[in-house]
N, C-alpha and C positions, 0 to 999 in steps of 0.2 A: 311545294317548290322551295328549294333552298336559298335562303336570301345574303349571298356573301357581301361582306362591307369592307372596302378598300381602306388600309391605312391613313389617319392623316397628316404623315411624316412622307407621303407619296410627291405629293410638291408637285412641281412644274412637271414632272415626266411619272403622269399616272401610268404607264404600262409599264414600271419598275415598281413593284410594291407588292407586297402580303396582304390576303385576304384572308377573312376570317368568316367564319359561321357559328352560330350553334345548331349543331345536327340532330340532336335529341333533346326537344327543352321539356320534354313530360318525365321523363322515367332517367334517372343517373345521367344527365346530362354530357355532352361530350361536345367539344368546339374543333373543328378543321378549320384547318390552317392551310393555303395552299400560292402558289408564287399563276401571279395576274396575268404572267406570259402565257404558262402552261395550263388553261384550268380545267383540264380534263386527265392534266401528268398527274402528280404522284403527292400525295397530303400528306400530312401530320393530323393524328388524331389524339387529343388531349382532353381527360377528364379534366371537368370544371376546378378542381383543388390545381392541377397541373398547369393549367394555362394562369389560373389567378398567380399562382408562383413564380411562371414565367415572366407575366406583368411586372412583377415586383421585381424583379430579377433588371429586366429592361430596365424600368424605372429607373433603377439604380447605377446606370452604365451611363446615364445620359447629361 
């Protein structure tokens, strides 16, 4: 089972927020990302280098 973890930038209105997982933590790992309204819509699939960038990326805007 997949264990997604809510943002903690979600604040007072938990059903606006990005979730996140790791889907493959043995082999080339990969993190889905997916919006808490929809979680059965549509993901983002991001290698571990890709989302660590992203982070930084965020980090950076904030």
């Amino acid at each position: 089972m997949t264990h997604w973890r809510k943002s903690s930038h979600s604040g007072s209105q938990p059903e606006n927020c990005v979730e996140c997982a790791l889907l493959s933590p043995y082999h080339d790992p990969v993190v889905g990302v997916r919006d808490s309204k929809a979680p059965d819509g549509p993901r983002l699939v991001l290698t571990a280098e890709a989302w660590r960038e992203l982070l930084v990326q965020l980090k950076r805007e904030l």
